[in-house]
N, CA, C and O of each residue as an XYZ file, in Angstrom:
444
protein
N      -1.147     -8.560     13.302
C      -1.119     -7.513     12.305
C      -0.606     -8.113     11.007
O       0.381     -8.828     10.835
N      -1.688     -7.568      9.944
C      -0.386     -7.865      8.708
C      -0.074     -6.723      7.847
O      -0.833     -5.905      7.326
N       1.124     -6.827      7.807
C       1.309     -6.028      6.386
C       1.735     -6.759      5.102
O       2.269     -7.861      4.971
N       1.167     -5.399      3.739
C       1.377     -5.931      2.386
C       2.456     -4.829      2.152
O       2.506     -3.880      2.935
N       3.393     -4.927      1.017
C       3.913     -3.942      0.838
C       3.665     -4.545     -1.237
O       3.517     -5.697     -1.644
N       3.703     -3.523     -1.887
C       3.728     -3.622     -3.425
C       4.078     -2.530     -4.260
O       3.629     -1.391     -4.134
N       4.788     -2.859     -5.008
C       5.710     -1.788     -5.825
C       5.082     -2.211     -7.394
O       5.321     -3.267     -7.981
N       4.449     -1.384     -7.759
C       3.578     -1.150     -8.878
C       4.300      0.398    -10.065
O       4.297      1.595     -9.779
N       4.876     -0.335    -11.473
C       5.316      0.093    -12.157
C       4.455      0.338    -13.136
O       3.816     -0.536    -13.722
N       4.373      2.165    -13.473
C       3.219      2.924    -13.949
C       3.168      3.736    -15.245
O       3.743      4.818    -15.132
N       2.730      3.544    -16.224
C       3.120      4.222    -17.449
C       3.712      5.852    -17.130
O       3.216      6.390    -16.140
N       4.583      6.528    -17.800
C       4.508      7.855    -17.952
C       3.418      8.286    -18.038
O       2.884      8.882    -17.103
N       2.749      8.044    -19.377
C       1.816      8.643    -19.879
C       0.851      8.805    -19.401
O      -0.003      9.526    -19.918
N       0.647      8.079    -18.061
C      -0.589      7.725    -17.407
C      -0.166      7.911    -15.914
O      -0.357      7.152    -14.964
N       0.444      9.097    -15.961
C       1.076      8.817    -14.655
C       0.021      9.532    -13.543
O      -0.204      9.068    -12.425
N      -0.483     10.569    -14.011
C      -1.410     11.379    -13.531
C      -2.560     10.491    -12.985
O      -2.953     10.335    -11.829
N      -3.067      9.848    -14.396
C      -4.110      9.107    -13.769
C      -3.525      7.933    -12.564
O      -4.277      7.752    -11.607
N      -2.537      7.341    -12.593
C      -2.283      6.510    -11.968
C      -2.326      6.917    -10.495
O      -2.568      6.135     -9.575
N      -1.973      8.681    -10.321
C      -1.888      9.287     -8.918
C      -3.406      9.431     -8.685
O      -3.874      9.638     -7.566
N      -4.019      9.331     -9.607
C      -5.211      9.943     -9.087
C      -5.996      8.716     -8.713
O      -6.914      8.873     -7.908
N      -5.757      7.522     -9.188
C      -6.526      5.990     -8.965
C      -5.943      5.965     -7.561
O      -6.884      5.724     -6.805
N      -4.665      6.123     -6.777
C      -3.801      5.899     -5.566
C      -4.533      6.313     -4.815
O      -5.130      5.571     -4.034
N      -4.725      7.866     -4.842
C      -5.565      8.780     -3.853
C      -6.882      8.409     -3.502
O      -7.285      8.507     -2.343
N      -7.445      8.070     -4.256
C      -9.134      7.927     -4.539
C      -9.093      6.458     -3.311
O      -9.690      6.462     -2.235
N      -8.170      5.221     -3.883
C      -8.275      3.859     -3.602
C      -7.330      4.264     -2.020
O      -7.547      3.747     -0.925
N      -6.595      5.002     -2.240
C      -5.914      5.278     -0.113
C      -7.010      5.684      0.414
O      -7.397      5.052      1.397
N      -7.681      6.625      0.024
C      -9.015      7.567      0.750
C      -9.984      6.483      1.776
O     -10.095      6.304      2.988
N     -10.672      5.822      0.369
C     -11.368      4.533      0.587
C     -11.018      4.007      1.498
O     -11.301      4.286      2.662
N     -10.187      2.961      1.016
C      -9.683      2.318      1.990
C      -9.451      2.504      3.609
O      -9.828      1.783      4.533
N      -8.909      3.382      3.618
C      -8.580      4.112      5.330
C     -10.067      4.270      6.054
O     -10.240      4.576      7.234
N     -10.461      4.164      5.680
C     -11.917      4.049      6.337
C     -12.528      2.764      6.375
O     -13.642      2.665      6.889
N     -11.758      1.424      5.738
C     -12.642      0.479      6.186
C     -12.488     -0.045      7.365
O     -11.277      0.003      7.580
N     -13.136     -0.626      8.455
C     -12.541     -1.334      9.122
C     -11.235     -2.537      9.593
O     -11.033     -3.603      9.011
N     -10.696     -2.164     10.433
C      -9.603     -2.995     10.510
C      -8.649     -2.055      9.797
O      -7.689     -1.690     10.476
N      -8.731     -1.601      8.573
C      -7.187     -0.784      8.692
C      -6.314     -0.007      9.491
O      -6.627      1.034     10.070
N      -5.244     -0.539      9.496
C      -4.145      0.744     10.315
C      -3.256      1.987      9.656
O      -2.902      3.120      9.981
N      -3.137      1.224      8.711
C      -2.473      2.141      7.556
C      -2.554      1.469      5.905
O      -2.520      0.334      5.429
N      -2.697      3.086      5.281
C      -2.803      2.123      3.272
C      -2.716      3.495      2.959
O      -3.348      4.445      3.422
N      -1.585      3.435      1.856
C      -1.059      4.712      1.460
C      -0.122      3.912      0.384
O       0.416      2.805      0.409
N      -0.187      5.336     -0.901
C       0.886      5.166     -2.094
C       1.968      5.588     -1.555
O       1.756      6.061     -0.438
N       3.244      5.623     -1.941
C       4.232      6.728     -2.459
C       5.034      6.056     -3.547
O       5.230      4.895     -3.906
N       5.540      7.640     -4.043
C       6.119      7.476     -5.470
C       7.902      7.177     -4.997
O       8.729      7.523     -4.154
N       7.781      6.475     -5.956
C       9.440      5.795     -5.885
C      10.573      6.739     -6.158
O      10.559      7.241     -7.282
N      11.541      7.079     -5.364
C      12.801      8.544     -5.207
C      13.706      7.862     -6.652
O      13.891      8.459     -7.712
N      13.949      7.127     -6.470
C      14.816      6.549     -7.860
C      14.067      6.256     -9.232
O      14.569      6.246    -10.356
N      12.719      6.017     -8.864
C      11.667      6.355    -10.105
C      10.685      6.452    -10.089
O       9.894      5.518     -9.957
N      10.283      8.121    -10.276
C       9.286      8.279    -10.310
C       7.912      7.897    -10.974
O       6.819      8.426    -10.777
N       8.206      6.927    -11.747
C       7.495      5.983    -12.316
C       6.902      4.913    -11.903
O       6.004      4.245    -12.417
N       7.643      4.767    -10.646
C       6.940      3.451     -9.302
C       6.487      4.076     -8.588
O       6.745      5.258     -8.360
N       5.443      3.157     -7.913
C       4.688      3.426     -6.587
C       4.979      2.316     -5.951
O       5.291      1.186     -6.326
N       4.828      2.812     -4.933
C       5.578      1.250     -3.637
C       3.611      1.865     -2.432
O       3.228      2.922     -1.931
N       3.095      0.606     -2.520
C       2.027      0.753     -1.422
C       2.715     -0.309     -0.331
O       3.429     -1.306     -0.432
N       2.067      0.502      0.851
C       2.275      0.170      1.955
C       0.754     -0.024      2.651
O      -0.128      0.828      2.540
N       0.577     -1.448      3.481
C      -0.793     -1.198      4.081
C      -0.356     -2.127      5.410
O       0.366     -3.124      5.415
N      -0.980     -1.520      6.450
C      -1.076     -2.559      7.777
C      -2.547     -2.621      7.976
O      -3.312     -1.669      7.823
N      -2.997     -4.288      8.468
C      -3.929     -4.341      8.727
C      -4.356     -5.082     10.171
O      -3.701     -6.079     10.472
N      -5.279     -4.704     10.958
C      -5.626     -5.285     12.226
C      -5.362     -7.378     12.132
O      -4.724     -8.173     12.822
N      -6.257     -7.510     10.893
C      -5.566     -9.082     10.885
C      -6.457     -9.026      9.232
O      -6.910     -8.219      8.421
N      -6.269    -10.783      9.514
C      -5.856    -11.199      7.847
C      -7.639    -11.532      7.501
O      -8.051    -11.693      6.352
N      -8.434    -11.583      8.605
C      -9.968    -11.108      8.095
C     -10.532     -9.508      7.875
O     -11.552     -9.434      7.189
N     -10.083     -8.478      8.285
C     -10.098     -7.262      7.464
C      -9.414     -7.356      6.366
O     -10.074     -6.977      5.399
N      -8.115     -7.787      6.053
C      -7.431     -7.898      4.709
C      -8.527     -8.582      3.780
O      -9.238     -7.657      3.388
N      -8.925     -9.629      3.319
C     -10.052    -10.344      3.072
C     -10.986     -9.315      2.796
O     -11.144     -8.754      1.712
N     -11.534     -9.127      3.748
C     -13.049     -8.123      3.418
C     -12.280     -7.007      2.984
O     -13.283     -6.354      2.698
N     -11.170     -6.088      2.639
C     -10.941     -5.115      1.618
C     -11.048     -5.583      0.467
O     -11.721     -4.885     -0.291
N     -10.357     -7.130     -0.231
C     -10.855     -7.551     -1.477
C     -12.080     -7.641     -1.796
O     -12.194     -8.007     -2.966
N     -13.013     -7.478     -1.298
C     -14.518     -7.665     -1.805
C     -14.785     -5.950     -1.882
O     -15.738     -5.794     -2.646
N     -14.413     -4.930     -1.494
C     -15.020     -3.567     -1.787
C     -14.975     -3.641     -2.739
O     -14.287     -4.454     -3.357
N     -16.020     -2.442     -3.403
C     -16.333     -2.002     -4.642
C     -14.945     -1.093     -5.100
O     -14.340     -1.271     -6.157
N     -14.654     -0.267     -4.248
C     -13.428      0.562     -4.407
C     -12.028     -0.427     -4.803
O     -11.002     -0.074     -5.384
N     -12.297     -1.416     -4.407
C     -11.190     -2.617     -4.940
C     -10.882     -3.056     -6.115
O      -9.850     -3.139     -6.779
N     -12.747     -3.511     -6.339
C     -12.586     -4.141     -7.980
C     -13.162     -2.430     -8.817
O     -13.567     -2.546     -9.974
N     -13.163     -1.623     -8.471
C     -13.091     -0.376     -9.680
C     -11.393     -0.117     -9.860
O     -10.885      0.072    -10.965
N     -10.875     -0.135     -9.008
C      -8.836      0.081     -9.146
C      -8.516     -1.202     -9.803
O      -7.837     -1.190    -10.830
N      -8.954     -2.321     -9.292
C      -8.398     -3.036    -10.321
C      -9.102     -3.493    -11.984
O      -8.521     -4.069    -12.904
N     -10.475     -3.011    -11.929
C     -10.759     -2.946    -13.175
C      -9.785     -1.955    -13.641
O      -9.306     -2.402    -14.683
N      -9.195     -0.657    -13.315
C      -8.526      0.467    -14.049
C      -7.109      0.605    -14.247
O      -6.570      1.451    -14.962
N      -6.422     -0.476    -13.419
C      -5.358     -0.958    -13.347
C      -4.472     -1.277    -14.257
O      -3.324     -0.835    -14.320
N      -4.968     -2.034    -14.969
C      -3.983     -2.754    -16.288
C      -3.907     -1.556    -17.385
O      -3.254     -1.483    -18.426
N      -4.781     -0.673    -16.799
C      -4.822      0.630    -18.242
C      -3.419      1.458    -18.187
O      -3.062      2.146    -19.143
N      -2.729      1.351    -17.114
C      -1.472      2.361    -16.292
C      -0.500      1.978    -15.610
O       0.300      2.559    -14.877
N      -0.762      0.142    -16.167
C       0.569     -0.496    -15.377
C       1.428     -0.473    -16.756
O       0.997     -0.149    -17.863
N       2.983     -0.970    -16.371
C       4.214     -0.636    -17.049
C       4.880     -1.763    -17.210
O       5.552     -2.000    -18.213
N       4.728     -2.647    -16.108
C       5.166     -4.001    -15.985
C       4.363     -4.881    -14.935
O       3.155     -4.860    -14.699
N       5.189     -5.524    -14.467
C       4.975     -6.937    -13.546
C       5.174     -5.728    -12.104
O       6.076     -4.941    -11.819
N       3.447     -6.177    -11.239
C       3.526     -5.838    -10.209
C       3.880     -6.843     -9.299
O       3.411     -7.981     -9.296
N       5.112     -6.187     -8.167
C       5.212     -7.136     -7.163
C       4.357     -6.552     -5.256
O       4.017     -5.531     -4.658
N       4.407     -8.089     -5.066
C       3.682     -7.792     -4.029
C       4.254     -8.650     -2.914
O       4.402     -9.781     -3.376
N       4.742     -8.586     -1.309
C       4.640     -9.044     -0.220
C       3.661     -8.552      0.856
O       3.165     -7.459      1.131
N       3.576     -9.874      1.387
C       2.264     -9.979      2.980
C       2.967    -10.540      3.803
O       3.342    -11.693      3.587
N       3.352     -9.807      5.052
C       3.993    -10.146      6.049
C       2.753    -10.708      7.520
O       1.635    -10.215      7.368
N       2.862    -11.417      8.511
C       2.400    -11.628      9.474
C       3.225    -11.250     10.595
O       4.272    -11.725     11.034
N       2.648    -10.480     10.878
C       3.622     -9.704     12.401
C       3.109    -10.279     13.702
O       1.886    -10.250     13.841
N       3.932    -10.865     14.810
C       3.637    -11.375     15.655
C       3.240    -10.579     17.019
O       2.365    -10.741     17.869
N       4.293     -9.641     16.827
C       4.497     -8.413     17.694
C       5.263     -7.415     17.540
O       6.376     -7.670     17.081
N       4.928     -5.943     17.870
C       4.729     -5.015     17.259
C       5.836     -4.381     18.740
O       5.513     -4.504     19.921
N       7.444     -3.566     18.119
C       7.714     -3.337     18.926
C       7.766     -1.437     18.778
O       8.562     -0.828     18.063
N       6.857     -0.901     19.529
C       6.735      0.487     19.422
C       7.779      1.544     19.928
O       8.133      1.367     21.093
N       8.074      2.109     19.580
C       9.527      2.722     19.632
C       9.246      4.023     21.084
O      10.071      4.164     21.987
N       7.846      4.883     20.987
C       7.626      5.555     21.658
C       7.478      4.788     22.960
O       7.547      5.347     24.054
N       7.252      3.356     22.784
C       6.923      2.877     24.721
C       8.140      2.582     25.284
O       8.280      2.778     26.491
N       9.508      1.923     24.296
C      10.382      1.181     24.830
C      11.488      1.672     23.958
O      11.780      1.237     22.844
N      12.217      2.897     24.794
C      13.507      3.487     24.215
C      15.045      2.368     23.948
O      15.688      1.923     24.899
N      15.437      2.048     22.291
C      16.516      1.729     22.681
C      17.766      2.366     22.084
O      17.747      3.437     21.476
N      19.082      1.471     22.350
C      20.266      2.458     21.560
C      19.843      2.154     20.058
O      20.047      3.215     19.468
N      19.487      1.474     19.399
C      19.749      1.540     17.833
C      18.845      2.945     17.537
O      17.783      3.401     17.961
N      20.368      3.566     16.105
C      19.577      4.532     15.329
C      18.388      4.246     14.106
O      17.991      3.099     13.902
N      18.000      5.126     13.517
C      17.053      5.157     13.185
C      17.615      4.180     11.537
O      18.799      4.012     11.245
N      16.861      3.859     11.001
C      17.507      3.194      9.422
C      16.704      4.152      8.214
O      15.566      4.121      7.746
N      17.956      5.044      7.963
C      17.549      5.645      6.933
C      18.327      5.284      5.462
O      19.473      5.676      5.245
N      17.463      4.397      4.378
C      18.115      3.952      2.832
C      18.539      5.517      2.046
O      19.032      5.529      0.918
């Protein structure tokens, strides 16, 4: 599995559009193959960030999402509603420990 995680800083002024490029480009996405999860959310300390989150089956579905059309239209529209320097991490997960199969004592981690 991999995941990306990226925290993308978004004009005010453009904030609307910026929700509306998120929605359109999560929609998409979730339907290509190999995804597990790809979703915005808006940042609690500023609502001016978006932090994306995506898991993917492996790092050849990741790959073939950069070539959609839905890819290069968000990032053609991108630089119109960014604010600053986007950051981005890609993790490689080896194994995946699911909480519903294998109960343990640790609580939950809430920031």
């Amino acid at each position: 599995m991999i995941i990306v995680h990226g925290l993308i800083p978004i004009r005010p002024d453009c904030r609307e559009q910026a929700l509306d490029m998120a929605r359109r480009m999560a929609e998409a996405t979730q339907a290509e193959p190999g995804c597990i999860t790809y979703d915005f959310y808006v940042g609690l300390s500023d609502p001016n960030s978006l932090l994306l989150f995506q898991e993917w089956e492996s790092m050849e579905a990741l790959m073939a999402h950069f070539q959609t059309q839905h890819m290069e239209d968000f990032l053609r529209e991108l630089p119109h509603v960014v604010a600053g320097e986007i950051t981005t991490r890609r993790y490689a997960v080896q194994s995946v420990d699911d909480e519903s199969e294998e109960p343990h004592d640790l609580p939950p981690v809430i920031h």
